[in-house]
N, C-alpha and C positions, 0 to 999 in steps of 0.2 A: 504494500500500500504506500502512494507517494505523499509525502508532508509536504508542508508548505515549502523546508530548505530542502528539500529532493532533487537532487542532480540528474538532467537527463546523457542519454548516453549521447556518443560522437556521431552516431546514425541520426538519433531524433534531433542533437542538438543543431547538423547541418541542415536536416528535413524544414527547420523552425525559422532557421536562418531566411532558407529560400523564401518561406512565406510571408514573412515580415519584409522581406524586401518586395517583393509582388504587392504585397498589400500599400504599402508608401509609395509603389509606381503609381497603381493602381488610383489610390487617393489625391497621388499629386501634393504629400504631403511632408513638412520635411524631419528628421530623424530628432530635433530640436523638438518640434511639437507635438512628436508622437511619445517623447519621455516628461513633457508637463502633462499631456492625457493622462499617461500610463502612471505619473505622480511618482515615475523613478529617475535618479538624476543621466543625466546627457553619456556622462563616461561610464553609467553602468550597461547604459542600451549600446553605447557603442563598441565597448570591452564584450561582449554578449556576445554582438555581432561578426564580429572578428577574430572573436576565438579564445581572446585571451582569457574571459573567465565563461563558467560555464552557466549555463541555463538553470535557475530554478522556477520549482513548479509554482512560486509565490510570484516572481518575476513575468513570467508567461501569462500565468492568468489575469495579473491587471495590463500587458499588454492585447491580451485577445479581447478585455470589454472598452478597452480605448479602441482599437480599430473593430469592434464589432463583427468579432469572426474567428470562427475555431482554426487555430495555427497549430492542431494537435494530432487532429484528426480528418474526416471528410473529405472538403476538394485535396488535401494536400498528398492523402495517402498514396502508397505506392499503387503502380499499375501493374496489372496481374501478371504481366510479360514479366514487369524488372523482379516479380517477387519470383519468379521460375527465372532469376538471373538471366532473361534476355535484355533488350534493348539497345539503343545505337545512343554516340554522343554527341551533340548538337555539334551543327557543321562546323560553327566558330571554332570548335577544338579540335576535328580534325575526323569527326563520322567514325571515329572508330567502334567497337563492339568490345564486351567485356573478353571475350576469349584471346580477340586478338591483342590486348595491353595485358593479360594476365601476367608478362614475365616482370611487370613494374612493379606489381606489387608485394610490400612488403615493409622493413623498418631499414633506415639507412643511417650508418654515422654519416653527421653532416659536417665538412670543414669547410673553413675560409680564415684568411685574416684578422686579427683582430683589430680593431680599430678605437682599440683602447692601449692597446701597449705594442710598440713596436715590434716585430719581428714573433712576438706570440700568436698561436692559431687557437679560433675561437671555435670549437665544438659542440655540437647538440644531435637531436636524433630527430628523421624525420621517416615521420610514417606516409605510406602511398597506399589506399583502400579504393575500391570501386562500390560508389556508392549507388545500390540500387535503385532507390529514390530519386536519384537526382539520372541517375544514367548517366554516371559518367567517372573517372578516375578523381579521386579528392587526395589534398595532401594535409599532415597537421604536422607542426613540432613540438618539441618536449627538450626536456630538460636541458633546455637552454638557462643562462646563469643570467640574463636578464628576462627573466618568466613573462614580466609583461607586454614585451615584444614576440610572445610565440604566435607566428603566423599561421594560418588556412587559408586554402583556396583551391581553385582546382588545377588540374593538369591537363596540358593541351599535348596531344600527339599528331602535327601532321605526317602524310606519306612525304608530300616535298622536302621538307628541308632537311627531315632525316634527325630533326634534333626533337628534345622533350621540351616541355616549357612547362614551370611550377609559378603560378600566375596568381596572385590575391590583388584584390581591389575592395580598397575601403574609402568610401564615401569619394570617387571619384580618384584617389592614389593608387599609382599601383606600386607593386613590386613584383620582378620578375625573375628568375633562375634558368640560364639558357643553359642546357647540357645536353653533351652528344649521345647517342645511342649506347648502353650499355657493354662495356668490356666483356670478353667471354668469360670474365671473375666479374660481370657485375657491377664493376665501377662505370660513373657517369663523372664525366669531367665537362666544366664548362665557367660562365661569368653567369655572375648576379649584381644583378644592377637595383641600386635602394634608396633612399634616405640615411641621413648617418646624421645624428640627433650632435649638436655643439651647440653653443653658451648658449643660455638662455633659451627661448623657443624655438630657435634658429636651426633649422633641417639644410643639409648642403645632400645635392646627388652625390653616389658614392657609387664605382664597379668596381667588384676584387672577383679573384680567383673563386671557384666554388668546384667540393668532389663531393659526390654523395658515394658513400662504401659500405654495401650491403652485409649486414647483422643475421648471421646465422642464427639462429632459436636457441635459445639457451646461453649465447654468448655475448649479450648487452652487458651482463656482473664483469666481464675481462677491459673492459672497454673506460675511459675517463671521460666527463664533459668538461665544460665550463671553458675557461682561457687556460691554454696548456704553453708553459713557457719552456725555451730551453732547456734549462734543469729536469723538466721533465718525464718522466719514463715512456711515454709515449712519443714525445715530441719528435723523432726522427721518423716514426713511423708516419704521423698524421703532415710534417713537411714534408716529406717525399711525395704523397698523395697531390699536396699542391702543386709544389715544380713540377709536375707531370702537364700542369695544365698548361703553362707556356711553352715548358722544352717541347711538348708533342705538339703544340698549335693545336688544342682544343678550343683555346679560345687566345684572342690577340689584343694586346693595350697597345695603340699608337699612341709616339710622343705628341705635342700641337707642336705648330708651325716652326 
């Protein structure tokens, strides 16, 4: 039985996600005024929506009587197809079918630089599910060392470019992860391109290196997150992962002019 603090799962929580953004299309109304309705503040509906925190059943249900519609159940539930795990993924991501991206999924150490401390590489985990509901590949992170920056969104696989794209967009921002088709071990090397948070409110664009390196079952405990510096125990393992990304021309940084 769910209480008012009852956590929905990653399935429901993106299922809600979708709805609530349907329903402010729908309304023509903006995320500002759907959290004086819903009488919760701005950063809780927009941490909600985003991923960073999760949905509760107290949360939810004063947003379904501000926008006047169950975002739980009804129009939103899955289609009989996605629940026998068929269906295709909207063109914009590239039409694909759950069989065909089934080698995506799964949980990946994620590396990149940090952009906190020189020469250190910043680690976290990120999962890749196909979401029946939505029909289409989803990604989430975790234990990232700043929590409330873990992103969602989905995953675009065209046949053209040959590459993956791990894509979130919030309230008009996006952030993107471009990486090439997985190594025959499973690695994806590529550039991520973001926001990189400095003084005060001030956001500067930012691309670094990015490898995602696929977490066998049972092998997350051997693994470290957080900012791994030299001193490290890991730390030659998860650099090497990076320099792969430029020595091999996964992905290329031109100087300017």
């Amino acid at each position: 039985m769910l209480t008012s603090d009852s956590e929905f799962s990653s399935e429901q929580a993106h299922q809600i996600t979708l709805a609530v953004r349907e329903a402010l299309a729908r309304r023509r109304i903006s995320r500002q005024t759907l959290a004086e309705k819903a009488k919760i503040s701005l950063s809780t509906l927009e941490k909600a929506l985003s991923g960073r925190r999760p949905f509760t059943l107290a949360t939810v249900i004063r947003l379904e009587e501000a926008l006047g519609t169950d975002l739980r159940h009804a129009d939103y539930a899955p289609a009989p197809a996605a629940i026998q795990g068929g269906g295709t993924a909207p063109e914009h991501l590239g039409s694909y079918t759950k069989a065909a991206v089934s080698w995506l999924t799964g949980n990946y150490l994620t590396l990149r630089p940090s952009f906190g401390e020189a020469g250190a590489v910043f680690a976290y985990r990120t999962e890749i599910t196909w979401s029946d509901s939505a029909s289409r590949l989803i990604f989430r992170e975790a234990e990232r060392l700043d929590t409330g920056f873990n992103q969602q969104g989905e995953v675009s696989v065209p046949n053209q470019s040959g590459h993956v794209y791990l894509v979130t967009s919030i309230s008009g921002q996006y952030r993107v992860a471009v990486v090439g088709r997985p190594m025959n071990t499973g690695e994806m090397y590529g550039i991520l391109t973001s926001l990189r948070a400095g003084r005060g409110t001030q956001l500067t664009p930012v691309s670094a290196a990015i490898a995602l390196v696929p977490i066998p079952p049972g092998r997350e405990a051997d693994l470290s997150f957080g900012r791994i510096g030299p001193s490290h125990r890991h730390y030659g393992a998860y650099r090497e992962h990076l320099d792969r990304v430029t020595a091999e021309e996964f992905a290329l940084f031109k100087p300017g002019p």
